[in-house]
Each structure stands twice: as structure tokens, then as C-alpha cells.
C-alpha positions as CSV (number, residue, x, y, z in Angstrom):
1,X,0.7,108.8,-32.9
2,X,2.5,108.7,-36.1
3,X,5.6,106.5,-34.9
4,X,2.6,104.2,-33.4
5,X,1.3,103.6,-36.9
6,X,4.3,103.8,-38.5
7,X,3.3,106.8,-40.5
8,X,5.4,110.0,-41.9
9,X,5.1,113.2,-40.0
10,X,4.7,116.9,-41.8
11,X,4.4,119.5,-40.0
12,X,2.6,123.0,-40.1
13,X,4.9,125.2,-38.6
14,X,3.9,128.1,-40.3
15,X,2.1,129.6,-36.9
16,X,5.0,128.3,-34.6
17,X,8.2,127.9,-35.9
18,X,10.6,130.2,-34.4
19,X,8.1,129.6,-31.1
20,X,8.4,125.7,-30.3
21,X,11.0,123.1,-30.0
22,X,10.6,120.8,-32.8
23,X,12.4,117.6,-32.9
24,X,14.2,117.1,-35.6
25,X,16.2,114.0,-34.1
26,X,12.3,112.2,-34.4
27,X,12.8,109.6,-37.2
28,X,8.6,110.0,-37.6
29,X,9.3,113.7,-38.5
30,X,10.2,113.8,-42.5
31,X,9.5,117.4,-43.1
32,X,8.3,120.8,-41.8
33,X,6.8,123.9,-43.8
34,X,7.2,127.8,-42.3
35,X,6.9,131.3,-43.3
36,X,9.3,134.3,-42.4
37,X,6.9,136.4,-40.6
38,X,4.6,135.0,-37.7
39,X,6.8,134.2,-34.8
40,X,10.0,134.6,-36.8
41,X,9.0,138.3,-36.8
42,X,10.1,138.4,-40.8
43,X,8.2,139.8,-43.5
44,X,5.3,137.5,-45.8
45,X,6.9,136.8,-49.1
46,X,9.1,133.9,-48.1
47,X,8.2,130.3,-47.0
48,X,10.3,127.2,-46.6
49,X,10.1,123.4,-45.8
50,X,12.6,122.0,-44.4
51,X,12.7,118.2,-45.6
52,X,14.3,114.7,-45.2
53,X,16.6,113.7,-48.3
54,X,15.3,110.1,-48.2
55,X,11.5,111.6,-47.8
56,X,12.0,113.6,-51.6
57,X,13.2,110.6,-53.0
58,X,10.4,109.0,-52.0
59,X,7.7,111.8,-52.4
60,X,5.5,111.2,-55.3
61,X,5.4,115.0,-56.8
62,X,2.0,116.0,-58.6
63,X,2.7,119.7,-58.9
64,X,5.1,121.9,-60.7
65,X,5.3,125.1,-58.7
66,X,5.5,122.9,-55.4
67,X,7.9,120.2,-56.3
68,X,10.3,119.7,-53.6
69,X,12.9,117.3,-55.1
70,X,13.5,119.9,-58.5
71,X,13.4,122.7,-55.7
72,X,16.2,120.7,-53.7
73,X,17.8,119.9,-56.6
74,X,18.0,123.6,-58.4
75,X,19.2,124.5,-54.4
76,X,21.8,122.3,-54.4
77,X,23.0,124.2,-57.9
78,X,22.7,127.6,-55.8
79,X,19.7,128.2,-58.3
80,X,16.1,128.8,-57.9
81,X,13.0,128.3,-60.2
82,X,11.6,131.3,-60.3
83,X,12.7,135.1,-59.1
84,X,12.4,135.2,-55.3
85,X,11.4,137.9,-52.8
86,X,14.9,139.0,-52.2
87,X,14.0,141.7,-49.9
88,X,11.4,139.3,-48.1
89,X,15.0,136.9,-47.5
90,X,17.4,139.8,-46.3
91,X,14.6,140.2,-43.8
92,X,14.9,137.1,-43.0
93,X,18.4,136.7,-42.2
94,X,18.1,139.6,-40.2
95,X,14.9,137.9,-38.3
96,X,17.0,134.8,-37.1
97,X,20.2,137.6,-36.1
98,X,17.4,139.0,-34.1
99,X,16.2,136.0,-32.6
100,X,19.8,134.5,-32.3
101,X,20.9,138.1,-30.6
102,X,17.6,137.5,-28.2
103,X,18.6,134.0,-27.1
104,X,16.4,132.0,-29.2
105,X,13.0,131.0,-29.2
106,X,12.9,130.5,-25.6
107,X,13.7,134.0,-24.8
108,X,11.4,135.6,-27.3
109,X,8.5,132.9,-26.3
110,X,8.9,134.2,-22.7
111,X,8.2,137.8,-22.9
112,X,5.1,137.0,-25.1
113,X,3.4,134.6,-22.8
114,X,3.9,137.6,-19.6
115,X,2.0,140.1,-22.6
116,X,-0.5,138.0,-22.8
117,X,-1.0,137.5,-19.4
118,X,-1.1,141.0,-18.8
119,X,-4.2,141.6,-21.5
120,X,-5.9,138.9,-19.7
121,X,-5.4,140.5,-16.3
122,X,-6.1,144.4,-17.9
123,X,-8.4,146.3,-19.6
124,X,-9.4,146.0,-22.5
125,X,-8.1,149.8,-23.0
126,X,-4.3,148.9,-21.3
127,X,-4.2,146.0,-23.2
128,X,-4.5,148.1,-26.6
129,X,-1.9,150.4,-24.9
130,X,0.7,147.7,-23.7
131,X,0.4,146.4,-27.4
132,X,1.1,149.9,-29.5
133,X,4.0,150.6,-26.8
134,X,5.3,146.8,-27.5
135,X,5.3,147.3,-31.9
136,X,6.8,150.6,-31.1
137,X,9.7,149.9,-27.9
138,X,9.7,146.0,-28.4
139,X,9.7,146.3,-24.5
140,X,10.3,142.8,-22.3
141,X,8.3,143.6,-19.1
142,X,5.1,144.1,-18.5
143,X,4.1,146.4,-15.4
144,X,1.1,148.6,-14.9
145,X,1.2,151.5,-12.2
């Protein structure tokens, strides 16, 4: 719809990314803001927008915390604005190991769509089950006796 009407394209990724193909070869697509937890399986504390070069330059920026071109700019310097999260970023590298180590977002997508078609398919009191025994064994089937 956006190429159609020869619009610019952000997207909210913060639910998804980690979860969906996204593609970033779509001219329409200039930028895309995410977190480190949700389906990246991080910690909150650290968000990200991953951005088109010729998009900052021509963003019109109207707030000081959230402007993108000094953010890109003080990046480019190996600097940041403000102290970050560290631990919430070590976490993070270690999320995309994890999902690299898994075989991507496919891979992890999989396992999560065959949980939730076990909940819909259970009880209410194995789903609760099969969910405590996933946080706790990260298990990749589900199977009920």
C-alpha cells in the first residue's frame, strides 16, 4: 500500500522482530523500531531502529532524546548520548547467539506455533503445565500422554 502511494514505510517490529521475515531489500521500507525482549527472548532495557541513511537525512527531528540522525551520528563515533543498559545489550548479543545457534527465526517461530496449538487443543490446566515446563526445559515438542 505504501509503494502504491508512494509513501515511506516504518515499521513496528517491536512484537515481531526476531519472529517474521522483513524485507529489507523493499525500497518502501525506510526504517524499523524493536526491543530486545519479546520474540528476541532478550531482556526490556534496550530498543533499536534500524534506519535508511538517506531517510535521516531527510527526517525532520522534533525531539531531543529521540533524534535519530545525532543518535546515528554519535554511533558512527562508537559513542552514545546517554549511559545505556549495558547488561540489557550483553543479553542481547547472547539473544541473537541463541537464535543464530537455533537456526533463526524460522526455527524458533516453529516450535511456538506447535505450543500454541497444543493449548488450543488442551486444557486449560495442561496448557498452564506445558507452559511452566517450556520457561523451565525450553523444550521443542509438544506431546501429551
Amino acid at each position: 500500500m505504501c509503494r502504491e502511494r508512494g509513501l515511506r514505510l516504518l515499521v513496528d517490529g517491536v512484537s515481531s522482530f526476531g519472529a517474521e521475515t522483513i524485507d529489507f531489500a523493499d525500497a518502501s521500507l525506510d526504517a524499523v523500531a524493536a526491543t530486545a525482549n519479546k520474540c528476541l527472548h532478550g531482556v526490556p532495557g534496550a530498543s533499536f531502529v534500524l534506519v535508511r541513511r538517506a531517510a535521516l537525512e531527510q527526517a525532520v527531528m522534533r525531539a531531543y532524546y529521540l533524534d535519530l540522525g545525532r543518535l546515528a551520528r554519535l554511533q558512527d563515533q562508537r559513542n552514545t548520548p546517554f549511559t545505556p543498559s549495558v547488561h540489557a545489550y550483553y543479553v542481547l548479543v547472547e539473544a541473537l547467539r541463541e537464535l543464530a545457534d537455533e537456526g533463526g527465526w524460522r526455527a524458533r517461530v516453529s516450535p511456538n506455533v506447535a505450543w500454541r496449538t497444543c493449548c488450543r487443543r488442551s486444557s486449560r490446566r495442561w496448557c498452564c503445565a506445558l507452559t511452566a515446563c517450556r520457561r523451565a526445559s525450553r523444550i521443542r515438542n509438544c506431546t501429551t500422554r
